[in-house]
MMTF fields as JSON, N, C-alpha, C and O atoms, coordinates in Angstrom:
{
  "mmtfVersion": "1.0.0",
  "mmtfProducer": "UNKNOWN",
  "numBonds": 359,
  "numAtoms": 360,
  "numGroups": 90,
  "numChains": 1,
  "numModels": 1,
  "chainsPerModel": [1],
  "groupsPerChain": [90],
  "chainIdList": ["A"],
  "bondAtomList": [4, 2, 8, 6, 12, 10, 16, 14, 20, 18, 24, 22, 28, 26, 32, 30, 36, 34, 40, 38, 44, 42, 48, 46, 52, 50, 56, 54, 60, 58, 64, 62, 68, 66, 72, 70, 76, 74, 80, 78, 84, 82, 88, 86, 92, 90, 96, 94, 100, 98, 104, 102, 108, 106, 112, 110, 116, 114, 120, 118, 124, 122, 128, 126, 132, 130, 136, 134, 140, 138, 144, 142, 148, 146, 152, 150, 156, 154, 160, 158, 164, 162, 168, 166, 172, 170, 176, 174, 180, 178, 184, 182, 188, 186, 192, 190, 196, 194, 200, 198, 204, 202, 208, 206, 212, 210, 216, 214, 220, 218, 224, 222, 228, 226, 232, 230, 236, 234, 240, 238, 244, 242, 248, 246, 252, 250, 256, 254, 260, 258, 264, 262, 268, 266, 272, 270, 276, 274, 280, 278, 284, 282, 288, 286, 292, 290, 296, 294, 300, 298, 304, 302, 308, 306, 312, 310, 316, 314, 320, 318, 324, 322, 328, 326, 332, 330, 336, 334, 340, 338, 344, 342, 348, 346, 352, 350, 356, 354],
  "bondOrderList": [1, 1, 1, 1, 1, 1, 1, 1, 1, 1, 1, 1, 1, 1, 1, 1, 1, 1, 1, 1, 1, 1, 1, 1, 1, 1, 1, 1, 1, 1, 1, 1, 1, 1, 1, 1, 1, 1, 1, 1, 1, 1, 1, 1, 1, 1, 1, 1, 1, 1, 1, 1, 1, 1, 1, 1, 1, 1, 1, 1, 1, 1, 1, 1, 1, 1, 1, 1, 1, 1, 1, 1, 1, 1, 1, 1, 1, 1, 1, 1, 1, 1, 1, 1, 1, 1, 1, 1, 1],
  "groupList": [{"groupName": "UNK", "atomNameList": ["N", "CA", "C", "O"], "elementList": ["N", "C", "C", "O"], "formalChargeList": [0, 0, 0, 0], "bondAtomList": [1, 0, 2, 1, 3, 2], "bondOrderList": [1, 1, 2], "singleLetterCode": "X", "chemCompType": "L-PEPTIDE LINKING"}],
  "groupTypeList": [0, 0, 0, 0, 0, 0, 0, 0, 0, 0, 0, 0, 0, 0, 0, 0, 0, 0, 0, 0, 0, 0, 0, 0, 0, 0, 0, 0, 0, 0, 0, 0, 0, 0, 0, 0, 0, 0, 0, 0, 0, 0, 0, 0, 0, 0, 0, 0, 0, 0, 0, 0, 0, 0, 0, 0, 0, 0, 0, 0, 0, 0, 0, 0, 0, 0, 0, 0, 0, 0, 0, 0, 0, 0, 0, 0, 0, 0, 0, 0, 0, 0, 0, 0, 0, 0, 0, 0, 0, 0],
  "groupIdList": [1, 2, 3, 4, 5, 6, 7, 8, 9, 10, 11, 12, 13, 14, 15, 16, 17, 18, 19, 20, 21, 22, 23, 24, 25, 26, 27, 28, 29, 30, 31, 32, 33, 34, 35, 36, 37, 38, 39, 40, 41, 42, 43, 44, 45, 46, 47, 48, 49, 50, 51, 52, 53, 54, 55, 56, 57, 58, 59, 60, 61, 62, 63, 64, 65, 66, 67, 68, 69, 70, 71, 72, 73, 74, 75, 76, 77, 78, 79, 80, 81, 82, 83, 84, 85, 86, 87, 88, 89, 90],
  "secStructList": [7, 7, 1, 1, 1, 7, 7, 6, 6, 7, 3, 3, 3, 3, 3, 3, 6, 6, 6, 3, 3, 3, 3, 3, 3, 3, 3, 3, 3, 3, 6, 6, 6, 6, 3, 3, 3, 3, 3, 3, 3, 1, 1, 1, 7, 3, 3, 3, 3, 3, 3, 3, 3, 3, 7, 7, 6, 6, 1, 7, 7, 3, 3, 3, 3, 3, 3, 3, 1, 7, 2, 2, 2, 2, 2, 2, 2, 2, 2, 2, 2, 2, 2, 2, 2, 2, 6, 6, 6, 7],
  "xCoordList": [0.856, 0.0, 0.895, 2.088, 0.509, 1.582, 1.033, 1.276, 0.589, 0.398, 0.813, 1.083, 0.861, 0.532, -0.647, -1.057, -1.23, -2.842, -3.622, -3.513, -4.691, -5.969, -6.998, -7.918, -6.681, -7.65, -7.774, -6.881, -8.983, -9.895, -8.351, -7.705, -8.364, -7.162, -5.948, -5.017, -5.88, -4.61, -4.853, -6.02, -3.79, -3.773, -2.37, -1.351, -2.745, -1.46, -2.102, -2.942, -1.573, -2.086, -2.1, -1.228, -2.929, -3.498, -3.108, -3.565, -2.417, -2.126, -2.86, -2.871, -3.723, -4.381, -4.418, -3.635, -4.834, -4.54, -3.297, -2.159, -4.139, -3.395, -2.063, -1.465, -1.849, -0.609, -0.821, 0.096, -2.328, -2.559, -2.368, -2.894, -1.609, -2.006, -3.066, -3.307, -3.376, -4.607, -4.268, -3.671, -4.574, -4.644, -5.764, -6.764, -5.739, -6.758, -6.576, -5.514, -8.046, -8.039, -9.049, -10.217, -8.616, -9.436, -9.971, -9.316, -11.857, -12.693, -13.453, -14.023, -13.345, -13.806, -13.78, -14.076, -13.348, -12.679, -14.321, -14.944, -14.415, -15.808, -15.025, -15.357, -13.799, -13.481, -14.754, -14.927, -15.294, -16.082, -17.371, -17.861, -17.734, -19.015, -17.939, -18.254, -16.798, -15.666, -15.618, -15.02, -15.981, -16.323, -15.438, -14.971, -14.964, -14.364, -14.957, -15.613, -14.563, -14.899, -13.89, -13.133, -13.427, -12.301, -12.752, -13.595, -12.1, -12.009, -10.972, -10.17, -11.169, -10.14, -10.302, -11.44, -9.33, -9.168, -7.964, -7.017, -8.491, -7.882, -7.984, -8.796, -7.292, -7.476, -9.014, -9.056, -10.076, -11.009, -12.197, -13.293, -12.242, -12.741, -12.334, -11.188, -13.725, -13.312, -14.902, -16.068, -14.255, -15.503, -14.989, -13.931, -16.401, -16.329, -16.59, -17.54, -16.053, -16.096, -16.408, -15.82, -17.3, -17.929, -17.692, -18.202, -16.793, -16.165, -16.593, -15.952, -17.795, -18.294, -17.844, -18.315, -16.999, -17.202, -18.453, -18.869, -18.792, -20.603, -19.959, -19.246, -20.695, -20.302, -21.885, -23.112, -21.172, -22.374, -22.461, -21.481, -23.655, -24.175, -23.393, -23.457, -22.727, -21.854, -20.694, -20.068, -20.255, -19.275, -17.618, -16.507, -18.532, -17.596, -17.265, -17.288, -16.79, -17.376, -17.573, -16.666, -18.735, -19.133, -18.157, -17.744, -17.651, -17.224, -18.341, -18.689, -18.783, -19.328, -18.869, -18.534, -19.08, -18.601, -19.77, -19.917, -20.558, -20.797, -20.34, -19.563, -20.34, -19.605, -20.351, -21.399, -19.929, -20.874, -19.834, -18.71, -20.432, -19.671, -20.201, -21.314, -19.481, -20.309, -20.496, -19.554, -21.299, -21.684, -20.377, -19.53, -20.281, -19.155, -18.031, -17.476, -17.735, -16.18, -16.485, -15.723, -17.631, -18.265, -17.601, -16.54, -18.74, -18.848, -17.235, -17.103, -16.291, -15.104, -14.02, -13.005, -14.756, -14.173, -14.748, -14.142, -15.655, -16.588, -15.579, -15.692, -14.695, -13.753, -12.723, -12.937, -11.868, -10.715, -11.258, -10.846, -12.205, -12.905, -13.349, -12.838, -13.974, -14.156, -12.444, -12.115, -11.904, -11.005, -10.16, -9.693, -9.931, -9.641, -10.191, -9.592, -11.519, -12.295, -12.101, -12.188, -11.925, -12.003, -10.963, -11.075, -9.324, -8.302, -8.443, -8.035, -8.964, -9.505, -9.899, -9.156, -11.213, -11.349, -11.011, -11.613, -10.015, -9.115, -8.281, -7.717],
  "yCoordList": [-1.173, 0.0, 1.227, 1.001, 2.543, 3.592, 4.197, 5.404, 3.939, 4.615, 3.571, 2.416, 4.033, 3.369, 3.471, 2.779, 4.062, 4.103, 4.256, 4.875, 2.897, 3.529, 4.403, 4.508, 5.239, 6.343, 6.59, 6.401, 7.019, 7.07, 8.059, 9.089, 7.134, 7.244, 6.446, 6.303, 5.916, 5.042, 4.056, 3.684, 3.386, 2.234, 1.39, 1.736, 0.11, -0.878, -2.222, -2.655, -2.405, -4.354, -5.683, -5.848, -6.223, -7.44, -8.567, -8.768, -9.405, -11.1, -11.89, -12.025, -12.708, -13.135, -14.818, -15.139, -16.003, -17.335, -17.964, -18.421, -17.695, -18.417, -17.521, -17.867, -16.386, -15.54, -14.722, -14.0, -14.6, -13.323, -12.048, -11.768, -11.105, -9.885, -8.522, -7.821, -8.76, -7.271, -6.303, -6.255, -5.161, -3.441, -3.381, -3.949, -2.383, -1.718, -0.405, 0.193, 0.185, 2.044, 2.043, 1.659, 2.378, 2.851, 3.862, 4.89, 3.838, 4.524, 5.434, 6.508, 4.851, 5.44, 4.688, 3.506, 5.269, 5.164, 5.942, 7.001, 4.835, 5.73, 4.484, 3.406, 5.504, 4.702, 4.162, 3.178, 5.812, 5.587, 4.412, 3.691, 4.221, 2.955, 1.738, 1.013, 1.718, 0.484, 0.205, -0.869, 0.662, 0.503, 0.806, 1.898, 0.507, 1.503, 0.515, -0.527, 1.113, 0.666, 0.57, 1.488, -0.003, 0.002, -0.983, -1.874, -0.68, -0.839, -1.869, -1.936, -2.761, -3.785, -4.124, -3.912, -4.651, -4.577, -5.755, -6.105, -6.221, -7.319, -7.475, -8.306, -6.818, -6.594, -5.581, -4.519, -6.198, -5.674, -5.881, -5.661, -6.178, -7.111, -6.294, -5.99, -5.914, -5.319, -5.223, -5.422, -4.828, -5.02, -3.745, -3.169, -3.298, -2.563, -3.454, -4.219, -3.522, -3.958, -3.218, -2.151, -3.211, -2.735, -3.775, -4.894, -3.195, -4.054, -3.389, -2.457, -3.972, -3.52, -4.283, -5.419, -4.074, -4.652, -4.082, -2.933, -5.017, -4.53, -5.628, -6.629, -4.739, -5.513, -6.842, -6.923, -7.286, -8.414, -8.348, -7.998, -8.679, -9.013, -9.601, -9.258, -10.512, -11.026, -10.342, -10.637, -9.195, -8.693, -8.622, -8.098, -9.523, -9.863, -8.57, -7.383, -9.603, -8.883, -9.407, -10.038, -9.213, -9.448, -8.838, -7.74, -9.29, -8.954, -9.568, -10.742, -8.368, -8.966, -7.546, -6.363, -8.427, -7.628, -7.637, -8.79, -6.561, -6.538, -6.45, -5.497, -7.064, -7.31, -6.56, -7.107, -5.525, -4.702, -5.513, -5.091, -6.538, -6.579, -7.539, -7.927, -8.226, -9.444, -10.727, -11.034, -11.385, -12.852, -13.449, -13.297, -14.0, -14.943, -14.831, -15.567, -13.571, -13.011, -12.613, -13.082, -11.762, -12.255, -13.513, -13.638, -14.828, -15.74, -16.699, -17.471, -16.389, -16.689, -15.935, -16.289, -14.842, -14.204, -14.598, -14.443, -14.946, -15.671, -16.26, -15.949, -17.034, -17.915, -17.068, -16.733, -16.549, -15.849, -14.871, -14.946, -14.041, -13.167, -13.936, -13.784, -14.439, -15.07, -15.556, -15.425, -15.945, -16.133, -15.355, -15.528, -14.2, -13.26, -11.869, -10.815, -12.246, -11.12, -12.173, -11.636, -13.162, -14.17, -14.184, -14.381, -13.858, -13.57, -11.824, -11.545, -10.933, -9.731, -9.652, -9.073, -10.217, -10.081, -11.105, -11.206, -12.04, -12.567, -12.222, -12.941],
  "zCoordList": [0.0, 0.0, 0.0, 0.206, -0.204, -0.812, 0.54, 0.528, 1.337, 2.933, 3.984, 3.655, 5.337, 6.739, 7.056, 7.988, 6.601, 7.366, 5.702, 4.643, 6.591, 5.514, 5.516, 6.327, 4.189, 3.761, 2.174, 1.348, 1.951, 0.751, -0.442, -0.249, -1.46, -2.591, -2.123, -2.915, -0.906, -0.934, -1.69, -1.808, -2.395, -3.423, -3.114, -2.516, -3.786, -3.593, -4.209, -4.997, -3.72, -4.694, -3.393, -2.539, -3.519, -2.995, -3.492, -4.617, -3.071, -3.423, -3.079, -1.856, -3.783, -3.748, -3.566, -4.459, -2.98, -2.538, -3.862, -3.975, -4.412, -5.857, -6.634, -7.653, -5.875, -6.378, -7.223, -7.612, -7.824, -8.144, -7.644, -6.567, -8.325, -7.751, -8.378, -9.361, -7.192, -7.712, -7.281, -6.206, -8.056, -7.77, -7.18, -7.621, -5.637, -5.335, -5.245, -5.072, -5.415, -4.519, -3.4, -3.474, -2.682, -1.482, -1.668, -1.846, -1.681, -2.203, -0.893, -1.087, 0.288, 1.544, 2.465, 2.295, 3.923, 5.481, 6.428, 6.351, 7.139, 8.319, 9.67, 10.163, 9.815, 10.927, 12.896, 13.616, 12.798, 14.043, 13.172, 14.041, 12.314, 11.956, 11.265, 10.321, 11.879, 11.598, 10.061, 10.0, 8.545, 7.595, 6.459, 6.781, 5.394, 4.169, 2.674, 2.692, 1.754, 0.626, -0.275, 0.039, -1.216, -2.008, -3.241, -3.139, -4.301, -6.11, -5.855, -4.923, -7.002, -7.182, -8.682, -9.101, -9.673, -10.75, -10.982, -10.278, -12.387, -12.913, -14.141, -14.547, -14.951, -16.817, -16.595, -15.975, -17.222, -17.666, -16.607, -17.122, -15.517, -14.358, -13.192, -12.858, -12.493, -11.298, -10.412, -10.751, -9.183, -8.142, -7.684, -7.937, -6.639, -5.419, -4.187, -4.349, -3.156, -1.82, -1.078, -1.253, -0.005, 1.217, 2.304, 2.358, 3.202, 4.308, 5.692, 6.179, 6.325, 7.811, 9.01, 8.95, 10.248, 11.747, 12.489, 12.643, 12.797, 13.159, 14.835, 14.909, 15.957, 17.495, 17.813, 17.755, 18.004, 18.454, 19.8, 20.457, 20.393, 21.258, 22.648, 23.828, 22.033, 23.069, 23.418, 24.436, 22.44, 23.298, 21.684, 21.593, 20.781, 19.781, 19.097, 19.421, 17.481, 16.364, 15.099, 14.558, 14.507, 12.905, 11.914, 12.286, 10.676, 9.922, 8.697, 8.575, 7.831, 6.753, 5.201, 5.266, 4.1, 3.34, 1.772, 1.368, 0.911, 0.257, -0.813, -0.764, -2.238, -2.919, -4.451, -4.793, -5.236, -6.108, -7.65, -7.92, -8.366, -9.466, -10.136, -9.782, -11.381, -11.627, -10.914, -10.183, -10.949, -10.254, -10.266, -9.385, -11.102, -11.155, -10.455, -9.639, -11.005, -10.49, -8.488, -7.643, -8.135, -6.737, -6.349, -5.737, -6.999, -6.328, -5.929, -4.978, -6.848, -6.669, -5.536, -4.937, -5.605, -4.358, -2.415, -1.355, -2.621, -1.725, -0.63, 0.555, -1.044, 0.023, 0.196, 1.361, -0.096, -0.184, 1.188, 2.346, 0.689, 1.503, 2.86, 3.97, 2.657, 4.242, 5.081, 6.26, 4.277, 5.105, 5.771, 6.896, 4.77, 5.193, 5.895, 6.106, 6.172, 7.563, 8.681, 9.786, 8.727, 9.762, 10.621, 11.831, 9.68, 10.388, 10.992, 12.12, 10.223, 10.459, 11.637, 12.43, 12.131, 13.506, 14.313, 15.382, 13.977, 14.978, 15.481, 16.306]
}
């Protein structure tokens, strides 16, 4: 990432399970609602991500993430993503 801290226009690239690397931009930071959004790109192929910590009940925390792009390319991201909010709020 071309920063230490994330905020809306920082960019850098993501490696991905299989050694892909992706370009992202960080599109927006709402640190007090735990939240940001960021662009990711791959040739002609790209998503927006919406990444929320939401507090649970018990004291935890939820990590869930909306995914704005095509199906497919989504649904392949599906595991990667979970695994990686999982270490997130671990």
């Amino acid at each position: 990432m071309d920063s230490d801290v994330i905020a809306a226009g920082s960019a850098g690239t993501v490696r991905t399970l299989g050694g892909v690397q992706v370009r992202f931009v960080v599109l927006d930071v709402d640190p007090p609602a735990r939240s940001w959004s960021w662009r990711v790109r791959v040739g002609p192929v790209g998503m927006v991500l919406e990444h929320h910590l939401l507090p649970r009940p018990d004291g935890g925390t939820r990590a869930e993430v909306v995914i704005h792009g095509a199906w497919a390319v989504a649904r392949l991201y599906r595991l990667p993503a979970t695994v990686a909010l999982h270490r997130l709020v671990h």
